[in-house]
C-alpha positions in Angstrom: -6.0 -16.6 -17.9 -4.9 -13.5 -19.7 -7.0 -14.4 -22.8 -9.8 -14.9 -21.0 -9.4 -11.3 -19.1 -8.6 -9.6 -22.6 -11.8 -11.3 -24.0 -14.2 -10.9 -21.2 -16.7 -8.1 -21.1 -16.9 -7.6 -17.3 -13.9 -10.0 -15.7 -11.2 -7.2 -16.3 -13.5 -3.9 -15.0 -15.0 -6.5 -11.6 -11.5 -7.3 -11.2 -9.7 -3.6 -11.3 -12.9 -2.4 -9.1 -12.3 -4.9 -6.7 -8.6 -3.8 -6.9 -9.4 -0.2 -6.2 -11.5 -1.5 -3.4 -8.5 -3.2 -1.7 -6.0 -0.4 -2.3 -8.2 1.8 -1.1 -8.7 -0.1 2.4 -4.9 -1.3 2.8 -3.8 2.4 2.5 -6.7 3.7 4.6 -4.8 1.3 7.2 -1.7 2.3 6.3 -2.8 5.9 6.7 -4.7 5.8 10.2 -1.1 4.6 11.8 0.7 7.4 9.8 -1.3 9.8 11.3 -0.8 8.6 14.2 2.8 8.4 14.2 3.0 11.7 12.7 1.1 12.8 15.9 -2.6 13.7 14.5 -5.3 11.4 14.1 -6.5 9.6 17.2 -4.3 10.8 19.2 -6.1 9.5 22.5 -4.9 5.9 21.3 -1.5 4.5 21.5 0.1 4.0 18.6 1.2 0.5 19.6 -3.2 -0.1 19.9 -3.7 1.4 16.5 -1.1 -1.0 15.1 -2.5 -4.0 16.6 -6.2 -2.9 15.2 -4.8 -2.3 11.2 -2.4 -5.4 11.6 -5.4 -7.7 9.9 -7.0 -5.2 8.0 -3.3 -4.8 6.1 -3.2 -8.5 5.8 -6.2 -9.0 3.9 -6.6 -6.2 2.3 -2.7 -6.6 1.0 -3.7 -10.3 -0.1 -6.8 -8.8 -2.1 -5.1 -6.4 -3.8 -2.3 -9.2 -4.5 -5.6 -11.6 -5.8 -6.9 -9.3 -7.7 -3.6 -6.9 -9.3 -2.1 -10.4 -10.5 -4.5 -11.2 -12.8 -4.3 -7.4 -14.6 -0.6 -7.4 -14.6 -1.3 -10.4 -17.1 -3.2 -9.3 -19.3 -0.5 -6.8 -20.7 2.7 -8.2 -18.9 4.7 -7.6 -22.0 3.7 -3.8 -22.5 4.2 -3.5 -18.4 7.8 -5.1 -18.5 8.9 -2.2 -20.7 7.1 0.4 -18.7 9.5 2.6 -16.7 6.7 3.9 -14.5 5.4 0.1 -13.6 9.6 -0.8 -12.8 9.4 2.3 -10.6 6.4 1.4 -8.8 7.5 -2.3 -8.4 10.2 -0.4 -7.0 8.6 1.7 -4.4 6.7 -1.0 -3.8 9.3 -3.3 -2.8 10.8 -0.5 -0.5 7.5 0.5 0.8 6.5 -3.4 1.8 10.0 -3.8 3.7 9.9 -0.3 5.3 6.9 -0.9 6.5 7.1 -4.9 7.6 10.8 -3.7 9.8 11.1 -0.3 10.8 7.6 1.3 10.8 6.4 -1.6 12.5 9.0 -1.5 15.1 8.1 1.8 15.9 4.3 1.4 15.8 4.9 -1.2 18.6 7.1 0.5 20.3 6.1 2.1 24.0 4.9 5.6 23.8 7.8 8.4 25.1 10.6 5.2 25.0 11.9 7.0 21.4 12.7 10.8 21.0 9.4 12.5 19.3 11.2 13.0 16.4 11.2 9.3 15.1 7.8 8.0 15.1 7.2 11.5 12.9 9.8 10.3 10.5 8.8 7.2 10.4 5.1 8.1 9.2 6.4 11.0 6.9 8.3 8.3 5.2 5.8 5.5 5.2 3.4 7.9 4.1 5.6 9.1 1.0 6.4 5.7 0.0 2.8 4.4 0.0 1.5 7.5 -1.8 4.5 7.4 -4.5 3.2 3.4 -5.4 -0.3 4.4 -5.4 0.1 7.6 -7.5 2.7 5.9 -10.2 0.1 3.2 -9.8 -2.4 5.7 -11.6 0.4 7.1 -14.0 0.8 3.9 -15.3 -3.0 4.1 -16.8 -1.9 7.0 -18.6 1.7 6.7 -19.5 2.6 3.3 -18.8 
């Protein structure tokens, strides 16, 4: 599969734009309940509703971008491996995906005034840190990885 990706013309740039497509909509999701939990965005909806609205758009958009990042991690897995930015994103991803599958969920769901105001704001600070640290080292790795 690599060979074929390394060979190809068009496979590798369809598949990367297709990735970009994906990343793009799973943090667009992510970032709508941010800003909500941070307290801007639509604030006229609960945050529990907004949760419930992105939960699908996460789930597929996270499965494309798992379809379609797959196939480029190997065409240069080797090169990758050794890449201190891709460990650190593989990192930040790994604490991003469980952040955000316990705690932020949790809080997303959670009944509006039933935690102190203070929470759901940390929460999204630190959701949206942790997604924007994968996606930017995600770009570094282009040019230093």
């Amino acid at each position: 599969m690599s060979q074929a990706y390394r060979e190809s013309l068009y496979l590798f740039a369809l598949t990367q734009s297709l990735h970009l497509v994906a990343v793009t909509t799973f943090f667009g999701a992510i970032l709508i309940g941010d800003l909500r939990l941070l307290g801007w965005g639509p604030v006229a909806q609960s945050r529990a509703g907004i949760a419930r609205s992105a939960q699908s758009v996460l789930l597929w958009a996270g499965l494309a971008v798992l379809v379609t990042g797959i196939p480029q991690f190997t065409t240069h897995a080797l090169t990758y491996q050794r890449s201190p930015i891709f460990v650190f994103k593989m990192c930040l991803l790994a604490a991003a995906l469980a952040f955000t599958a316990t705690l932020r969920q949790r809080v997303a769901a959670a009944d509006e005034g039933r935690l102190p105001s203070w929470v759901p704001r940390a929460v999204g600070a630190v959701s949206l840190a942790l997604w924007m640290g994968v996606t930017i080292s995600g770009r570094l790795i282009t040019f230093f990885g």
